[in-house]
N, C-alpha and C positions, 0 to 999 in steps of 0.2 A: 318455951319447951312444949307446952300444950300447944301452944298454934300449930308448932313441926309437926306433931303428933296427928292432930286433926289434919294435915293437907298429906301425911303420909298415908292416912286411914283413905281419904277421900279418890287420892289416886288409883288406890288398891281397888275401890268400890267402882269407880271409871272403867276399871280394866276388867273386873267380873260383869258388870253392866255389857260393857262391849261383847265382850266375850262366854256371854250368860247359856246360849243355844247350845256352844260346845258341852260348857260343864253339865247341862243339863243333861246331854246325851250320852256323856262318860258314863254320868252317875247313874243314868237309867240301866247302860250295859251293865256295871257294877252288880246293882243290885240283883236285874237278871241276871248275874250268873252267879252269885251268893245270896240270895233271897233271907235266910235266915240272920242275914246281918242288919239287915234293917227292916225288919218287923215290928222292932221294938216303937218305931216311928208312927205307926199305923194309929194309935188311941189320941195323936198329940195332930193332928192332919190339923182340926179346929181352931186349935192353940193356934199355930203355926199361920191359919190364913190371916186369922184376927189378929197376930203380929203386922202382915204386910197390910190390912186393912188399918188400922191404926196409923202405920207411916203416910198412908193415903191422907186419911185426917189432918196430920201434922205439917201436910203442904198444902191445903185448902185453905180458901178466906172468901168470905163475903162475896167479891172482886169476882169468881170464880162463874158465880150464876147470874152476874149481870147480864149474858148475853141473854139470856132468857126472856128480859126485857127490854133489851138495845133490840135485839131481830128473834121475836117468837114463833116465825115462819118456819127460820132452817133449823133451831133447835127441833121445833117437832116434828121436823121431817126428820132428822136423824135421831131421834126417839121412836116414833113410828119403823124406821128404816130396823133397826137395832129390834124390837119387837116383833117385829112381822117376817121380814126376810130368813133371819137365819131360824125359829124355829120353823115354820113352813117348809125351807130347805130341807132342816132336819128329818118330817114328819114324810115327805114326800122319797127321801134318798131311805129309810126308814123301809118303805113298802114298794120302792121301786125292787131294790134288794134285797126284798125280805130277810132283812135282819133279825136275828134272835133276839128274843124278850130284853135281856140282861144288857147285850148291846146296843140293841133299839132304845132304851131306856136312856142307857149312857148320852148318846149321840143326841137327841132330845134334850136331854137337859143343858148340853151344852150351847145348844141355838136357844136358850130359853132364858140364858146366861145374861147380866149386863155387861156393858162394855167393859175392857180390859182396859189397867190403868198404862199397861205397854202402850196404848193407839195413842196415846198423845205424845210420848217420844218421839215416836214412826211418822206421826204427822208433823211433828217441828224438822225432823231428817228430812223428810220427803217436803219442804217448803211448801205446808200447810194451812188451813187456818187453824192454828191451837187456839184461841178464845173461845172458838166453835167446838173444837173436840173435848177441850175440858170439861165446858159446860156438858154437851151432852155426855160424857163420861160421868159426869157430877151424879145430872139427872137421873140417869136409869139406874144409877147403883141406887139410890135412893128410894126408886120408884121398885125395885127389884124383891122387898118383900112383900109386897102384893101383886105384883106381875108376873113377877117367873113363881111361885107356886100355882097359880090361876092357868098360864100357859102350858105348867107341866101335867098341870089337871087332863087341860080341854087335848094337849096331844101324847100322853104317854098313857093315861087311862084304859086306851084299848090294850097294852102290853101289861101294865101292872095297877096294882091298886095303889090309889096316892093321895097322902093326907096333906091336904093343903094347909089345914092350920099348923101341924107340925112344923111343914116347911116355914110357913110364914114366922116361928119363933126362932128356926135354926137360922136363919139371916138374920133378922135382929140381934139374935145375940153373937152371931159372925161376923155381921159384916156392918149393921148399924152403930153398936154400941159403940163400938174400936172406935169407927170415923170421926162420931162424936167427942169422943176424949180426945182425939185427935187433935180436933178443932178449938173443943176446949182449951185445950193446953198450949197450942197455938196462940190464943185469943191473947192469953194471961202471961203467957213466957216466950213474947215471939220471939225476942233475943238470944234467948238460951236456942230457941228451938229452931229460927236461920241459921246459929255455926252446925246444927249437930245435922242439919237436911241432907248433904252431902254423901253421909255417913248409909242414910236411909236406904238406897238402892242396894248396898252390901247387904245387908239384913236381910230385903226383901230376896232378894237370890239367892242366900243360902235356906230362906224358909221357904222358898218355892221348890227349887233342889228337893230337898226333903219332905217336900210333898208327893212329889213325881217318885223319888225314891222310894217311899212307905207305898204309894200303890200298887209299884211295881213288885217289888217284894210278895206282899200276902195275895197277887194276882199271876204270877211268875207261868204256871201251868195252863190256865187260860189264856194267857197272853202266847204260851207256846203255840198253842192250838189257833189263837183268832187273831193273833196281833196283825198279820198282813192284810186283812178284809179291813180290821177297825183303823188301819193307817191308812187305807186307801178312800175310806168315809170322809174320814178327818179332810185329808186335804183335799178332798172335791169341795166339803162341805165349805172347809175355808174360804178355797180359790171363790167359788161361785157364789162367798157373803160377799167378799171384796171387789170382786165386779158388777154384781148388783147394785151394791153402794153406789159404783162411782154412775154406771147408768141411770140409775134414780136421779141422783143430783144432776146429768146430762139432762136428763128428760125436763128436770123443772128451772132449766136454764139459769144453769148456778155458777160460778166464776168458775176457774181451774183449782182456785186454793180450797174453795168448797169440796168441789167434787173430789180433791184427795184427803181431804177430813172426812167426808161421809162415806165412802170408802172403806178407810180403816177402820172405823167407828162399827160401821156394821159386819167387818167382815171378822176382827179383834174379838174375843170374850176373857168374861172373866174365868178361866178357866180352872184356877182355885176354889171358885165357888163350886164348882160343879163337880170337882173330888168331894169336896166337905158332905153335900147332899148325898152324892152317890153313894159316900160309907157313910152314911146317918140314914138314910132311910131306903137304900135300894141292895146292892150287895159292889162287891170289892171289883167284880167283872165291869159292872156298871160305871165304875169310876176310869177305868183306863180309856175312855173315848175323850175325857175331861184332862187326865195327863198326860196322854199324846198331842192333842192339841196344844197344851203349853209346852211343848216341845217344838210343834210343825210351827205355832204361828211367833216365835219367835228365829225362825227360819225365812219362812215366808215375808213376814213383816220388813226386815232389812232390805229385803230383795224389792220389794216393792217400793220401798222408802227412796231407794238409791235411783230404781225409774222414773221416780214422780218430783224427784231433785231436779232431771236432768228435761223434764216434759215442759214445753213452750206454750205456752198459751196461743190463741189463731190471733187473737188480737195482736200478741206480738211478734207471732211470726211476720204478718200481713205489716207491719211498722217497719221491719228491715227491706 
């Protein structure tokens, strides 16, 4: 009876998985155009990431960072890649456009983001290296409460003032602590916690949902007024992380399955995180660059997944 249960559950999580961009873009119109229905969502945004940051935890192990010491080469390039590329993008799309404070802010934070834990699906779709993209997916969240508040320092500074150690505790206790239990409880209950992994991407969809949701809401007016500029950022900003990626990796003559992990990796953010900050320490405007993005790059991400499926290596094209 529980087994039915769990492979009912699991299927249902498969098909909001699949099908996650749609619902995320219903529930954005939704709420634009009832705002006052999910406001209530706005104080729990934190709760909410530290839930999916937790299931994050709950499928990590050890295993996860060895590549870091099998090949420390392409890990740090796509650490580096993931650090450099997309806030610089940011900082530069920022003042080519002179963007306003609040969405300057936004757009920033989100290049300043660690990788999203979506780039290592997209990279197993798109016939990837996933050892490579977990790993560097591992690493930079890790590395992200001392790097993205340092980065949001050195490029949002000239738009706002920004307390780095602040930030440095709002990850820790967002996004550090969660992983950890995670992990822990993974360590100690991994049998309870392989049947119930399944289950895990539902969860995180509807606490993402509801993240995007609660933005949308107490931004609704601003978004009236700036949404088509701050969607037009997002996806240049995307597009131009995730081709970066993959010419970086071109440049340092990395296989095909490389160069579509480094790719996603740098072009993917965690775009969770960057609602949390924006309503923790900037204001509500500041966070819709962070929840369009988890809109666009689970758009974008498929679309490139199904390219990079169907893309032939020279070596094998030159073998037929």
């Amino acid at each position: 009876m529980a087994q039915a249960i769990l492979s009912r559950v699991a299927a249902l999580s498969a098909f909001f998985g699949k099908t996650f961009a749609v619902w995320v873009i219903i529930v954005a119109v939704i709420a634009f155009m009832f705002p006052e229905g999910f406001k209530f969502l706005a104080p729990y945004i934190s709760i909410l990431l530290g839930i999916v940051m937790f299931g994050m935890g709950l499928t990590l192990k050890a295993k996860d960072f060895s590549e870091v010491f099998t090949r420390p080469k392409d890990v740090l390039v796509g650490i580096l890649g993931q650090f450099i590329i997309m806030p610089l993008l940011a900082f530069l799309l920022c003042q080519v456009l002179n963007l306003s404070d609040e969405i300057a802010v936004g757009v920033i934070l989100v290049g300043c983001c660690p990788g999203g834990t979506a780039s290592n699906v997209m990279t197993f779709l798109g016939k990837g290296d996933v050892p490579l993209s977990v790993t560097i997916s591992a690493c930079t969240t890790l590395m992200a409460p001392i790097v993205t508040p340092a980065l949001i320092w050195l490029f949002a500074s000239k738009w706002v003032d920004v307390d780095p150690v602040a930030m440095f505790l709002s990850i820790v206790y967002i996004v550090i602590l969660p992983i950890v239990a995670g992990v822990i409880i993974n360590a100690f209950f991994g049998g309870i916690v392989k049947a119930a992994v399944s289950v895990l991407p539902l969860i995180s969809v509807f606490a993402i949902i509801a993240i995007v949701a609660a933005v949308v809401s107490v931004s609704q007016k601003q978004i009236a007024q700036t949404g088509a500029i701050i969607f037009a950022v997002v996806v240049l900003h995307n597009c131009l992380g995730l081709a970066l990626g993959y010419l970086m990796a071109k440049l340092l003559g990395m296989s095909l399955p490389k160069k579509k992990a480094l790719s996603i990796e740098v072009g993917m953010q965690n775009s969770g995180l960057g609602v949390a900050l924006a309503m923790a320490h900037f204001s509500p405007l500041s966070a819709v660059p962070s929840a369009i993005f988890s809109v666009w790059h689970n758009i974008s991400g498929p679309i490139l997944a199904t390219i990079f499926a169907n893309l032939k290596d020279e070596d094998e094209k030159s073998a037929k």
